[in-house]
C-alpha positions in Angstrom: 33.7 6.2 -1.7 31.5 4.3 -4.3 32.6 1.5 -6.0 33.4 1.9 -9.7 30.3 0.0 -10.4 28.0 2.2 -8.4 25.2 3.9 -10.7 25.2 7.5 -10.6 21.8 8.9 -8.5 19.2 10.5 -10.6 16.9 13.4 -8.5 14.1 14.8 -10.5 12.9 18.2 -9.0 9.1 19.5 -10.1 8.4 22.8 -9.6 4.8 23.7 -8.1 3.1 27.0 -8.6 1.8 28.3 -5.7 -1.6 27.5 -5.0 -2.3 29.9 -1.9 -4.5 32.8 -4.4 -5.3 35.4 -1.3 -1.9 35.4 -0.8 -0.5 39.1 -0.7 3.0 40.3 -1.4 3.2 42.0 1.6 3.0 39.0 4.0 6.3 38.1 2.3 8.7 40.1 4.0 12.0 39.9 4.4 12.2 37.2 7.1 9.6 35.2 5.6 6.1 34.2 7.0 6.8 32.8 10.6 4.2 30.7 10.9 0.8 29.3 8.9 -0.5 31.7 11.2 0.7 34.7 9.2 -0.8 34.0 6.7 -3.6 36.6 5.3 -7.0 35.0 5.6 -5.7 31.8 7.3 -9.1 30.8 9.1 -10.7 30.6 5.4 -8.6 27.9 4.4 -9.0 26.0 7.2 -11.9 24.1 6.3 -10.8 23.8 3.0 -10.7 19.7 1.4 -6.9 20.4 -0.5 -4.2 22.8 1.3 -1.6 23.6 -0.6 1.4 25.9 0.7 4.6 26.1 -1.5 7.0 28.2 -2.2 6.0 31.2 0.7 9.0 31.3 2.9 7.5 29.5 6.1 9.3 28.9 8.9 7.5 27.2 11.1 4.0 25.0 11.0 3.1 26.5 13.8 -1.0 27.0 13.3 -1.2 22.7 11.1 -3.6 21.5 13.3 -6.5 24.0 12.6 -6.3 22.7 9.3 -9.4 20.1 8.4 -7.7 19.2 5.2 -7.8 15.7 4.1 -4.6 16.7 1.4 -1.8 19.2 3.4 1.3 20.0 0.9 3.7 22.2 2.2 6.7 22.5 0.2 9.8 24.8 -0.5 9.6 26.4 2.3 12.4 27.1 5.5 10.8 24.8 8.0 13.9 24.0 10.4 11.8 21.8 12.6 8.6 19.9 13.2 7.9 20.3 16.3 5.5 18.5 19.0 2.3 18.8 18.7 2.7 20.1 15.1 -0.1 18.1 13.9 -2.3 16.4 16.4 -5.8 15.7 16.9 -6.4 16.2 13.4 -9.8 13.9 12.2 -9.6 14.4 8.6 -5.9 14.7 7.6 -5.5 11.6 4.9 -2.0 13.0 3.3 0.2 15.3 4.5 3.5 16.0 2.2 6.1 18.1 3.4 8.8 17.6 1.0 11.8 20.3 0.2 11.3 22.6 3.2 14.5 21.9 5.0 13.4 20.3 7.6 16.5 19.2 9.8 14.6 17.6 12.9 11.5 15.9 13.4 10.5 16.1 17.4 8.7 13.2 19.5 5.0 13.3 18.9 5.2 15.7 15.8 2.3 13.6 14.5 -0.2 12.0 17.1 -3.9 11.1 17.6 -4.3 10.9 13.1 -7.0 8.2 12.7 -7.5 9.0 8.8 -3.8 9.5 8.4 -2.5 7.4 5.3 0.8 9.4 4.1 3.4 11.6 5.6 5.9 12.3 2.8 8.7 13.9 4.6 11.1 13.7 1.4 13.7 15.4 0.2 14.6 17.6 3.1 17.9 17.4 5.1 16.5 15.7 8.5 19.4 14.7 10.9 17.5 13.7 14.1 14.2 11.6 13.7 12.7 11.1 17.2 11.7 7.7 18.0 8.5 8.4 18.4 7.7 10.6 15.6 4.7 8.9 14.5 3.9 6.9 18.1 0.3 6.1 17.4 -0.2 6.3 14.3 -1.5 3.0 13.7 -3.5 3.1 10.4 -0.5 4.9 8.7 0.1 2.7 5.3 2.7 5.0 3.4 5.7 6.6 4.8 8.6 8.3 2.7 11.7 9.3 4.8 13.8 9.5 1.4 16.8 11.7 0.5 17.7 13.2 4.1 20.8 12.9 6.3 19.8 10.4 9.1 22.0 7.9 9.1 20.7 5.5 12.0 17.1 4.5 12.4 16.2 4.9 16.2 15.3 1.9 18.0 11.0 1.6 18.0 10.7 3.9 15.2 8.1 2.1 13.9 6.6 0.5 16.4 3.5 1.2 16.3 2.9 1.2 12.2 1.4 -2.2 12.5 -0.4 -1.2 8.9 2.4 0.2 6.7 2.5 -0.7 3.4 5.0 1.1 2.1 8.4 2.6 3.4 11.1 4.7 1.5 14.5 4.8 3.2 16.1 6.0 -0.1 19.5 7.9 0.2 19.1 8.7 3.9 22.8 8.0 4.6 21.8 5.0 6.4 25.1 2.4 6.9 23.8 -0.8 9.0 20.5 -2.3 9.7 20.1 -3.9 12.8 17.9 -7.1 13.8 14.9 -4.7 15.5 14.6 -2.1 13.3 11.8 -3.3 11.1 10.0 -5.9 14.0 6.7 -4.4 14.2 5.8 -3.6 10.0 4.1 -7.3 9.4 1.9 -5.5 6.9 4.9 -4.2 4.8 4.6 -4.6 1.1 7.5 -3.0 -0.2 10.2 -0.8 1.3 12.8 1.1 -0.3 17.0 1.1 0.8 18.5 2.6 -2.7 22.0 4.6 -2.4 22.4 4.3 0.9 26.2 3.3 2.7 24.7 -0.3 3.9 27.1 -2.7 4.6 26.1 -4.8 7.0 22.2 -6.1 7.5 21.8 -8.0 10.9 20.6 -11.6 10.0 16.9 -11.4 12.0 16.5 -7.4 10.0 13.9 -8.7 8.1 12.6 -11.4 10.2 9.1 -10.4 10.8 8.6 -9.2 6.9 6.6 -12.0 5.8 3.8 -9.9 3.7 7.1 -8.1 2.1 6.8 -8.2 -2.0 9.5 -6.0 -2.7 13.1 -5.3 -1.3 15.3 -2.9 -3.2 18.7 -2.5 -1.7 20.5 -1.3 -5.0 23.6 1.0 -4.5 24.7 0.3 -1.3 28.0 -1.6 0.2 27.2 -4.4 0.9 29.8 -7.3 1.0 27.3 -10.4 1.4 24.1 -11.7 1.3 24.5 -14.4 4.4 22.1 -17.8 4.7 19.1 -17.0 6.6 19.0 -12.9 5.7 15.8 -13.8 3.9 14.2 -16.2 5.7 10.7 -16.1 6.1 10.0 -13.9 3.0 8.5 -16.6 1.3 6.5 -13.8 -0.7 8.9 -11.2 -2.1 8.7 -10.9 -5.9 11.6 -8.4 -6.7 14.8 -8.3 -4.8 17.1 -5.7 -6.3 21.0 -5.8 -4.7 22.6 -4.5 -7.6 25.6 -1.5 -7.5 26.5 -3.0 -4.0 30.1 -4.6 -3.4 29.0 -8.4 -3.0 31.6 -11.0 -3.1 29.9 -13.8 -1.8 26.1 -15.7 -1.6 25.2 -18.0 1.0 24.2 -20.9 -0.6 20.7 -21.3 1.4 20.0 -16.8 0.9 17.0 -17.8 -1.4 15.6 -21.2 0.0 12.8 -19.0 1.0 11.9 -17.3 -2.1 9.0 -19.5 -3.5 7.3 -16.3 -5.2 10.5 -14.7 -6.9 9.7 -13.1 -10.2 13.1 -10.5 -10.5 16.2 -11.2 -9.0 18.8 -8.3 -9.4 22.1 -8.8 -8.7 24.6 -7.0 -11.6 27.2 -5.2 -11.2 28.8 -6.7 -8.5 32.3 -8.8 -7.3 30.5 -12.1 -7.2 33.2 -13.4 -9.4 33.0 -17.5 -9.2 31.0 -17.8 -5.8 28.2 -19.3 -6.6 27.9 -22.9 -4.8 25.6 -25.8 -6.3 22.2 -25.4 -5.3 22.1 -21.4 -4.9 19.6 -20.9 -7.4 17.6 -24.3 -6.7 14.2 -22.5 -5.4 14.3 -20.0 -8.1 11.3 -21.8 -10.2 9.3 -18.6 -10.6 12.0 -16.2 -11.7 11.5 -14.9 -14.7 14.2 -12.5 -14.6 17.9 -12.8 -13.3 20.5 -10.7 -13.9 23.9 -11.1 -12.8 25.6 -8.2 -15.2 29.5 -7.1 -15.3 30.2 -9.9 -12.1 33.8 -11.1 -13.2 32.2 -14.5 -13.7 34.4 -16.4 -15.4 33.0 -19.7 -14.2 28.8 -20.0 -14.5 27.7 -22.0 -11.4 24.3 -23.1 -11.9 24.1 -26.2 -11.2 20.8 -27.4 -9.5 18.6 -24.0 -10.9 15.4 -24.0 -11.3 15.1 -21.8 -14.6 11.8 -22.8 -15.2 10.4 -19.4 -16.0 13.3 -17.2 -17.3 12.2 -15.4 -20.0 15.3 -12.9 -19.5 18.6 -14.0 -18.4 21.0 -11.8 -17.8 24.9 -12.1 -17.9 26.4 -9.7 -20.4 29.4 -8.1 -19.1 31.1 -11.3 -17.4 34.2 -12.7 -19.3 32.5 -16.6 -18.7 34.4 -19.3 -20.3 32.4 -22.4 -18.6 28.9 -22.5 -17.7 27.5 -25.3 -15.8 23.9 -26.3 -15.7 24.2 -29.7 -14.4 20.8 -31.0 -13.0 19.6 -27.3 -13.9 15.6 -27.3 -14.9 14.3 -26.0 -17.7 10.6 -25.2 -19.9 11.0 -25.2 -23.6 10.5 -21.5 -23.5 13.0 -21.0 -20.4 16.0 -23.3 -22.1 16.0 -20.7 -25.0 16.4 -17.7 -23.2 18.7 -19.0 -20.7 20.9 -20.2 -23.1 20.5 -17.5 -25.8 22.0 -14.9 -22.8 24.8 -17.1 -22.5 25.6 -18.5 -26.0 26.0 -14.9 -27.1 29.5 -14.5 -25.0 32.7 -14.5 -27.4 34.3 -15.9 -24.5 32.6 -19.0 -23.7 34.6 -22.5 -24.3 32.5 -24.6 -22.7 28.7 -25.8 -21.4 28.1 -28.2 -19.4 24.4 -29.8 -19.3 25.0 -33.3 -17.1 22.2 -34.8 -15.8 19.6 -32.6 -17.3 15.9 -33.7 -17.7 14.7 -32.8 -21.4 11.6 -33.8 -20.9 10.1 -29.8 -21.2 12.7 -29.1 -23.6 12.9 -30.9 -26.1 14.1 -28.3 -29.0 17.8 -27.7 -28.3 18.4 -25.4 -31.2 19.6 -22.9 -28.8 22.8 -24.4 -28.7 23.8 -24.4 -32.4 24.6 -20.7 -32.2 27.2 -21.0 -30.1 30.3 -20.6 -32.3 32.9 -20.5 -29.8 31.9 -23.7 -27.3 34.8 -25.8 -28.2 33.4 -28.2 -25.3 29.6 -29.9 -24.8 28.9 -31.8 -22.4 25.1 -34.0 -21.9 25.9 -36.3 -20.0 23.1 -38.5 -18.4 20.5 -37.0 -19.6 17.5 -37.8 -19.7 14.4 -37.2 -22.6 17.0 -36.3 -24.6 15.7 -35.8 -28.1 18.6 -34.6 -30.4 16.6 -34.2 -33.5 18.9 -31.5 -35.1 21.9 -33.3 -33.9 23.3 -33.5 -37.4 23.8 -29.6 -37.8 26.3 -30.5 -35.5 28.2 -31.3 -39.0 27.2 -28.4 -40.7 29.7 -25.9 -41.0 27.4 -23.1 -40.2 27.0 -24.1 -36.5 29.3 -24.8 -34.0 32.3 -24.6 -35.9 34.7 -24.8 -32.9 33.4 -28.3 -31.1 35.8 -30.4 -30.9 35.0 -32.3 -27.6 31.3 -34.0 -27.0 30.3 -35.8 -24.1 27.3 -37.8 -24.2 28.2 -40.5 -21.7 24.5 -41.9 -20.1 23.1 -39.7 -23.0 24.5 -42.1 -26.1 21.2 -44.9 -25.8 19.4 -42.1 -26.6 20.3 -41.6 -30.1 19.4 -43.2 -33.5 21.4 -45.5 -35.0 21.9 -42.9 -38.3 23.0 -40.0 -35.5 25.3 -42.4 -33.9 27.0 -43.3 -36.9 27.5 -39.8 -37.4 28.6 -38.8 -34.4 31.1 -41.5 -34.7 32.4 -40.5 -38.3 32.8 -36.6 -36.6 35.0 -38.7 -34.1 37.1 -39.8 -36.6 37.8 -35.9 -37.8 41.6 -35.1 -36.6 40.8 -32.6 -33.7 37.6 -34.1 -32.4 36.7 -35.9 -29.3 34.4 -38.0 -28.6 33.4 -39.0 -25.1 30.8 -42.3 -25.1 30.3 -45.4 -23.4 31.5 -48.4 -24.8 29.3 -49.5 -27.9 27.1 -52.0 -28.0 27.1 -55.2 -30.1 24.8 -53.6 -32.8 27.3 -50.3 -33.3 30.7 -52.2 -33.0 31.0 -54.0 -36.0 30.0 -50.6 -37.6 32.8 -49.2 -35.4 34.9 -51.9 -36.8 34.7 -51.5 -40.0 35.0 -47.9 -39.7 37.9 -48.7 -37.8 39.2 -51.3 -40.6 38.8 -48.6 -43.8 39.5 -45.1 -42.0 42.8 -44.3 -39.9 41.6 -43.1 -36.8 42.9 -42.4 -33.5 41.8 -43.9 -30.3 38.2 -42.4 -29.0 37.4 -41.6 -25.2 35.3 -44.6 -23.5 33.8 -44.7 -20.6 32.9 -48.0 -19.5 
């Protein structure tokens, strides 16, 4: 049963008119048209560049390999298997799409000796036994769609011998684990394709041998977690997509590999407060996280690498504290990391310890969050707060009443620390500082001497 998070599956059928024009009612009987074979004038389509047979009740393919077609699309048809020796020894056959025909089995060697072969599209069709060796040989084969069917294991060697494939489609094909061999041979794969599937477990070593891979989708499934070393080796993926699935925990190594990442997708979830320090350290080239409707109530980010976020996700979490300790940051990448997160009614608190300002030195960004109540910079470094006194402006930041600028104080002027110091003496606020230096304490003093105030936070 799908979680209540799962997004609902979209199908989009297109209707094609038939394109066979000698066709005569009379071949369509009753039973349908057995085989190509049957077909009026067969032999004059034979040599033809595009074949296209939809819609005229086939029931077998019986007759494929006369065809010198470099495009073959057979759809809507009644074809209950592909059998051996369906298409074989066929020079010229570049694409062959037999999607919505009902195809329930594919048989070993349906397709064999294709040296042109780029495509088999065997989509949409309600396949329950896929022969290991299917496609055995067909070893310039760079696209091959296997969605929507109801094959829920992928046979051991499958693949094998797709040493060129490019792209693979997997999509809703009832599939529920993947194991460590499955993909071993497919060292050319660019992108493949797990949506809506019942995944819950991926063996560690599944993608081991993935290293050209550039896109992994895996959104809608069941799966639990994302374990260290899962995506080792895929040091050139760009988009991982895991939302929709049931995920509860991250290794805190899963990404160490991902030195390419541009889209990291992982909303809608259980993630809750998992993330460890560090998880999102290799993340530099992300320009795109979203971690959507996760229960966070606790933003772990410590140690990211936000250098390039231009969006930042996290609408949908109830977060109260959001940590960004050591965190990394452009100009460009501190606003809209903080402008996804400021939003939140429910946030109390952020936390930016340790932080190098050096790339970001306009922290505007921060003034529009109305409901912090807490701010902490502590050891920073580069810190230029040169809006600092809006602070005191009614208009922003109306519920601070804790700052922390231990290690950060030096870096202030002397007007801004006097401030900051007079804000201190406001019933309510907190100030957290190291003890001031010779220049600032007989300021302090005499503030002290005219102005009841209670005792501030030091840290010595």
């Amino acid at each position: 049963m799908l979680s209540k998070y799962k997004q609902p599956l979209s199908i989009t059928l297109f209707t094609f008119a038939c394109l066979t024009t000698n066709l005569n009612a009379a071949d369509l009987d009753s039973d349908g048209l057995l085989d190509l074979n049957e077909i009026e004038n067969f032999a004059s389509y034979t040599d033809d560049a595009f074949v296209h047979f939809n819609n005229i009740g086939l029931e077998d393919l019986d007759g494929a390999n006369q065809l010198t077609a470099t495009d073959i699309r057979i759809f809507y048809n009644n074809i209950d298997t592909v059998k051996t020796g369906t298409f074989v020894n066929m020079n010229t056959a570049y694409d062959v799409d037999l999607r919505y025909n009902n195809i329930r089995k594919v048989e070993a060697n349906s397709f064999q000796n294709l040296p042109d072969i780029n495509k088999i599209d065997l989509g949409y069709n309600e396949i329950e036994i896929l022969n290991a060796n299917a496609f055995k040989g067909l070893t310039n084969l760079r696209d091959l769609r296997l969605g929507y069917n109801k094959f829920s294991t992928i046979a051991p060697g499958i693949f094998s011998d797709l040493d060129k494939l490019w792209h693979l489609d997997l999509v809703d094909t009832q599939l529920s684990t993947i194991a460590a061999n499955d993909f071993q041979n497919l060292t050319k794969l660019d992108n493949m394709r797990l949506n809506y599937n019942q995944i819950s477990h991926i063996d560690t070593h599944a993608f081991d041998n993935l290293s050209e891979l550039t896109e992994l989708l895996m959104r809608n499934n069941d799966l639990n977690t994302l374990q260290n070393g899962l995506f080792d080796g895929l040091s050139k993926v760009k988009h991982l997509d895991v939302g929709y699935n049931d995920l509860e925990t991250l290794g805190k190594d899963v990404f160490q590999s991902f030195t390419q990442i541009e889209e990291l997708e992982l909303g809608y979830n259980f993630l809750g407060n998992s993330f460890e320090d560090g998880t999102f350290r290799t993340l530099g080239t992300a320009w795109r996280i979203d971690i959507r409707y996760n229960n966070i109530t606790n933003l772990n980010m410590t140690d990211a690498a936000l250098d390039s976020i231009e969006s930042f996700k996290v609408a949908g979490n109830p977060i109260e504290s959001a940590n960004f300790t050591r965190a990394s940051f452009t100009q460009n990448s501190f606003y809209h990391t903080l402008n996804g997160t400021t939003n939140l009614d429910t946030l109390r608190n952020i936390i930016l310890d340790e932080v190098d300002f050096e790339n970001a030195t306009d922290l505007n960004e921060l003034l529009i969050a109305n409901h912090v109540e807490t701010l902490s910079i502590q050891n920073a470094t580069n810190l230029q707060l040169t809006n600092i006194d809006l602070v005191f402006d009614d208009q922003y930041m109306q519920n601070l009443h804790t700052l922390n600028l231990t290690g950060s104080w030096n870096d202030l002027t002397q007007p801004q620390q006097s401030n900051l110091l007079a804000w201190d003496d406001i019933e309510g606020n907190t100030l957290i500082i190291p003890e001031p230096t010779t220049a600032l304490l007989t300021l302090s003093l005499i503030t002290f001497i005219t102005t009841p105030r209670r005792k501030r936070h030091a840290v010595a």
